[in-house]
N, C-alpha and C positions, 0 to 999 in steps of 0.2 A: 438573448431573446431570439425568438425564430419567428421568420415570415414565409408565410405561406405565400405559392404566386398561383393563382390560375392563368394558363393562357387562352386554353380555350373552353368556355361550359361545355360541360358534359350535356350535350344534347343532339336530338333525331332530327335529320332534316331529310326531307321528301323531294326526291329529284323522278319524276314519271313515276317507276315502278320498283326504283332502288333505294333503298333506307342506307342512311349512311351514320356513324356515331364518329366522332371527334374525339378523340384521344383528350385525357386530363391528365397536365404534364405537373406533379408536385417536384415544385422546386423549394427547398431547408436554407436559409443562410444562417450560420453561425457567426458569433463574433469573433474577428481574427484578433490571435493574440499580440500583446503590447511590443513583443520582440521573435526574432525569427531563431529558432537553434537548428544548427547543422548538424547532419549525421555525421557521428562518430566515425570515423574511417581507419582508425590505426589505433594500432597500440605503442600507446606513451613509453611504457613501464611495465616490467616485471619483476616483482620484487616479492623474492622469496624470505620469509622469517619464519611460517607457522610450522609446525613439528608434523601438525595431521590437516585431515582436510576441513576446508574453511565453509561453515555452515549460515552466516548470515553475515550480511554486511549493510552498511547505510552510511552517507556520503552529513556532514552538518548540514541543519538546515539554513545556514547562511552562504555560506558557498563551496564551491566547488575543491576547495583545498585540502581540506581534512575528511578522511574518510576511517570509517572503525569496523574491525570487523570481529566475527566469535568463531571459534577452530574447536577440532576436537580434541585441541592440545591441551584444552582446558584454560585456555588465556584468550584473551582479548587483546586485538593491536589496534593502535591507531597510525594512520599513515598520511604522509606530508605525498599529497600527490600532486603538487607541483614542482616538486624535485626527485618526487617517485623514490620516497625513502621512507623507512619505519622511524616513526619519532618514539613511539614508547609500547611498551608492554604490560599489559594489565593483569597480573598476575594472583592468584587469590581462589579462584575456584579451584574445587577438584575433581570434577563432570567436566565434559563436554559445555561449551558455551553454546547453547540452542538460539537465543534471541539477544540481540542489541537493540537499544533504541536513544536517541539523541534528545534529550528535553529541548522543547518548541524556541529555549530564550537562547538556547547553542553551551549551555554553562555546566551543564551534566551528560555523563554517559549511564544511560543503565546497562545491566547485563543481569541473564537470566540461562541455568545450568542445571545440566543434569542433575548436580547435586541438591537441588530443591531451593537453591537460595538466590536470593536479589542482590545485585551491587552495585553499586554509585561510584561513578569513578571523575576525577579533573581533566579535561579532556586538555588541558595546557600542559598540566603538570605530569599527568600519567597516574595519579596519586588516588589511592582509595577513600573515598570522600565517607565518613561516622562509622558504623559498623555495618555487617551483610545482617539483609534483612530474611530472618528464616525464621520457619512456620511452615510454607508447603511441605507435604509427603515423600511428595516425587516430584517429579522433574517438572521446570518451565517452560512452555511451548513458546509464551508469546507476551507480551509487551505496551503498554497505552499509558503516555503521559495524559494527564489531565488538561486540555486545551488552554492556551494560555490566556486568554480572556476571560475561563470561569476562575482562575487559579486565584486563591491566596497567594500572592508571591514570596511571601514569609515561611507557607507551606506549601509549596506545590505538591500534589500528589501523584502516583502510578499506579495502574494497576498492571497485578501478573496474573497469568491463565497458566492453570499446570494439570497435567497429569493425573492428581488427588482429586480431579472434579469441584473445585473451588477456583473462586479468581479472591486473589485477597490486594485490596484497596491499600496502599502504606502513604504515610505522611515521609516524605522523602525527603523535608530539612532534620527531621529526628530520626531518621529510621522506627516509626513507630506503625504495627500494625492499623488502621483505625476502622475498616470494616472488611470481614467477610460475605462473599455472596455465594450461598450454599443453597444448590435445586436442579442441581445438573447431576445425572444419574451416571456418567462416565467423561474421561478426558477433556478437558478444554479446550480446544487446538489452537484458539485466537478470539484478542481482545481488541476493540475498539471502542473510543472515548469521544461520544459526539458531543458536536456544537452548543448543544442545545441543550445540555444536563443527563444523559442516557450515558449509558454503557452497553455495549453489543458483544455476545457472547456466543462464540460457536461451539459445537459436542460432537463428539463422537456419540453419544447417545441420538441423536440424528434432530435436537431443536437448534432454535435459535432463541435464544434470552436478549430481554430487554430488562434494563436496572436503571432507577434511579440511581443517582451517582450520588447525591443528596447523605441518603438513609440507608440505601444499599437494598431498599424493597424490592419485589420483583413485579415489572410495569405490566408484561406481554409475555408469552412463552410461544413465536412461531414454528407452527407443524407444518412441514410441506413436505420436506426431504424424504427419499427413505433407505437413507445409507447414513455414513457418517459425514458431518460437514466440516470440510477441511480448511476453508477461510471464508473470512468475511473483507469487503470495503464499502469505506463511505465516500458518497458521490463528493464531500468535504475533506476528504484524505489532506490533499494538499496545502489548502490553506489550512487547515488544523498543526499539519506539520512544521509548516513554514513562520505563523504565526507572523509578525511582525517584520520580518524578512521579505525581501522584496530584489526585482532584478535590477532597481534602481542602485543599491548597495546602501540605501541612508537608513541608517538605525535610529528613533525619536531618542532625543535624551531621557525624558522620564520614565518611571514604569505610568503616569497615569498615562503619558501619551504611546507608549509601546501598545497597552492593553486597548487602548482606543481604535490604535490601525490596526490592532490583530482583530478587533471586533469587526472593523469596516472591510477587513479583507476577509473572513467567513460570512456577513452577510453579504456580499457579493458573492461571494459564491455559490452560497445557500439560496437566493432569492431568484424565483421563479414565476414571473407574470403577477409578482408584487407579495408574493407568499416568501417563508422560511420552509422549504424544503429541502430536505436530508436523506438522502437513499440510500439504502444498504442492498448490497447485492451478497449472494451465499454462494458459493462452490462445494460442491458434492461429491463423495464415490458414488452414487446413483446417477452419474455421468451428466447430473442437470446441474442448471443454477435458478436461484429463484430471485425478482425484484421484490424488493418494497419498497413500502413508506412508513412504517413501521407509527411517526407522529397518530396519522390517521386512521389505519387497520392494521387488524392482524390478519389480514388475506394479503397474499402476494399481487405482486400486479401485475406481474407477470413473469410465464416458465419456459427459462431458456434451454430450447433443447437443440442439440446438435451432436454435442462430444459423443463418441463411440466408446470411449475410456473414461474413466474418473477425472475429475478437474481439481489440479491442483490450487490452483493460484489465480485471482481474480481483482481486478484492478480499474480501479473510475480516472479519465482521463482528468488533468487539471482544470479542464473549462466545464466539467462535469456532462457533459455530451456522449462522448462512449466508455464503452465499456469491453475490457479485454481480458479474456482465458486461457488458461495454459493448460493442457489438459495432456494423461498421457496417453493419449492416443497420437501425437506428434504434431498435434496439430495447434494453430494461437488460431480465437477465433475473436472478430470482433464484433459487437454488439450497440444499437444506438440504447443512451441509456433511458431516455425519457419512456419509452414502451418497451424495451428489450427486444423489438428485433430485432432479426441474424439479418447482421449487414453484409460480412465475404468471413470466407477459412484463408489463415495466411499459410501458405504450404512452403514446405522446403525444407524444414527439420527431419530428423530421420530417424527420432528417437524418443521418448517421452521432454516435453518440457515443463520444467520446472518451476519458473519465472518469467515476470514481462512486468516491463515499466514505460508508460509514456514519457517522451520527455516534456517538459515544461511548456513547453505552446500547445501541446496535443495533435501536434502534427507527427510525430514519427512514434515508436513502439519497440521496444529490446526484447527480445525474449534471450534465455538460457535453458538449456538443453543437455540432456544425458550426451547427445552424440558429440558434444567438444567443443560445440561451437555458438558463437552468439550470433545474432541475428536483426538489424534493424531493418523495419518495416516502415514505408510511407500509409499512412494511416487513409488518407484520400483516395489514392488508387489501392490501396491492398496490397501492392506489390513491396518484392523486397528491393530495400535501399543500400545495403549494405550487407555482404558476409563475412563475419567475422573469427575466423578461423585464430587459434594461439595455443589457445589453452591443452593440455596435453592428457584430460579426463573429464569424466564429467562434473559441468557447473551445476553449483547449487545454490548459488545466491548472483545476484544483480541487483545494481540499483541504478538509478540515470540523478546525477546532481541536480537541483533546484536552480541551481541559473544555467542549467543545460550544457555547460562547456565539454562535462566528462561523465562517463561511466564507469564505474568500480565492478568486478566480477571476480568471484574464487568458488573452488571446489575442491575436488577431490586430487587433482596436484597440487594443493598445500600453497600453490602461489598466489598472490595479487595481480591482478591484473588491471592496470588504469589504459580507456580508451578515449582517443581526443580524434576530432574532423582535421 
């Protein structure tokens, strides 16, 4: 919730001959979040395994321990990042692994590869979970478990976004395709799987799609861009990811009662002045990004302009309040989300960036960067909090953990890199 303060009306007062206006001071309070996380300050761990460089990584959403990443080794690792060691090697693709992703309950890994196919893997065990699910053309960009609240737990589903200009829907206890969504005229770059029964779909054909999840019809097709659009987030990202997970650590026994806190933990997050709202924000090579609400219109609601270069990568803080850019211009910019003003440019990169992740109270901000180095930001003041120097090339993935302890990061030196405060 946000309160507005006036301190003083905007109003004319008459002193003899001189008119005077009074300044109207808007003051925003946010709600602070449940627990405080500290910036990252050091590097834990480096831990070399992958053969080539590492293209996407993502931390469980239960905690901070296990983290998985995709190489161009064509394998997949998962790493014990509290002893800062590789536990297993996910072996099976023969692409490049482009995307990873963590199913919401912690009990799956997907993975998604050059070679066009989908993989399920034990994230205990290391072990490939039924068969690879193939069908796309070409290659998979990107990634969307089915939130854990609409899920059949019996079936949960995933969707992939590839290359072929399809994103294809699979029932992920069978490996069975169960829908196509075909209307995108080129590449997929990125999928997302909202609250609310939608699918969000970005193109290089330069829209944005909206799908039932349902039937697989298509709800919306948003025109605003006019470049290709290179991601998408929803202002829900995090509790969709996190799902029943919490910085408490207590997991509900049931599935009825897991599905019930994962409900109560997306309607707080989605609810706004007593509404369910969901915002998607878009990232462009047309150097823009665009708001919506997509439930309500298909007009944006507003177009963030700033970036001098294309915007890679775009990201909703966990309290859903801002909004941060990576764009390769060098620059993180951040943005309030409720209107999409440009709130500061965080400077100091020296090279395009690639990625940026708030941490979990939405006080601080990681980017990754061509030029070697990571970067935390205090989100409040703009300023940087931290320089994070290690890495011996450029980074291409980042993620900041859900209970805030640690940051995971790899690139093009082939290593791991785990950071701790």
């Amino acid at each position: 919730m946000s309160y507005i303060v006036y301190h003083t009306n905007s109003a004319w007062y008459q002193t003899g001959k001189r008119t005077m206006r009074t300044k109207e001071h808007r003051q925003t309070y946010t709600p602070q979040a449940v627990f405080r996380v500290k910036a990252v300050s050091r590097c834990a761990a480096t831990i070399p395994g992958h053969g080539e460089a590492i293209l996407a990584t993502q931390f469980s959403p239960s905690s901070s321990s296990l983290m998985v990443t995709g190489s161009g080794d064509s394998t997949a690792r998962i790493w014990d990042c509290d002893t800062g060691t590789p536990l297993h090697t996910l072996k099976g693709h023969t692409g490049w692994v482009l995307a990873v992703s963590w199913s919401p309950d912690d009990k799956t890994i997907a993975t998604g590869s050059l070679d066009g196919s989908v993989r399920l893997w034990d994230p205990i065990t290391g072990k490939s979970v039924g068969s690879p699910m193939n069908g796309h053309t070409k290659w998979v960009n990107s990634l969307a478990w089915e939130p854990y609240h609409l899920q059949d737990v019996e079936a949960a589903r995933i969707a992939s976004a590839s290359r072929d200009a399809t994103v294809r829907i699979w029932n992920a206890a069978i490996q069975r395709i169960e829908l196509v969504l075909s209307g995108h005229a080129s590449s997929v770059t990125c999928v997302r799987w909202g609250g609310t029964g939608s699918i969000y779909t970005a193109s290089h054909d330069k829209t944005v799609k909206v799908w039932n999840a349902t039937d697989g019809t298509l709800r919306h097709t948003l025109n605003a861009h006019a470049h290709w659009v290179n991601h998408l987030a929803l202002s829900t990202d995090f509790a969709l990811r996190t799902a029943y997970h919490d910085h408490t650590g207590k997991v509900p026994d049931s599935v009825a009662d897991k599905k019930a806190k994962a409900k109560a933990r997306y309607t707080a997050a989605a609810t706004r002045e007593g509404k369910t709202v969901e915002r998607l924000v878009s990232a462009s090579d047309d150097f823009t990004m665009y708001l919506w609400e997509p439930q309500k219109s298909k007009k944006p609601l507003a177009r963030l302009l700033g970036h001098q270069k294309q915007v890679n990568h775009v990201t909703f803080s966990p309290d859903g309040f801002y909004i941060a850019s990576a764009g390769f211009d060098n620059h993180v910019k951040l943005w309030d989300a409720r209107d999409g003003k440009f709130i500061t440019t965080l400077r100091g990169h020296v090279a395009p960036v690639y990625q940026c992740n708030f941490s979990a109270d939405s006080r601080l901000l990681v980017s990754a960067s061509k030029d070697t180095t990571l970067k935390v930001w205090d989100v409040r003041t703009g300023k940087l909090s931290e320089d994070l120097p290690g890495h011996q090339d450029e980074i291409y993935a980042v993620d900041w953990s859900p209970d805030g302890q640690k940051v995971g990061s790899g690139g093009k030196d082939k290593a791991v890199r785990i950071w701790r405060h």
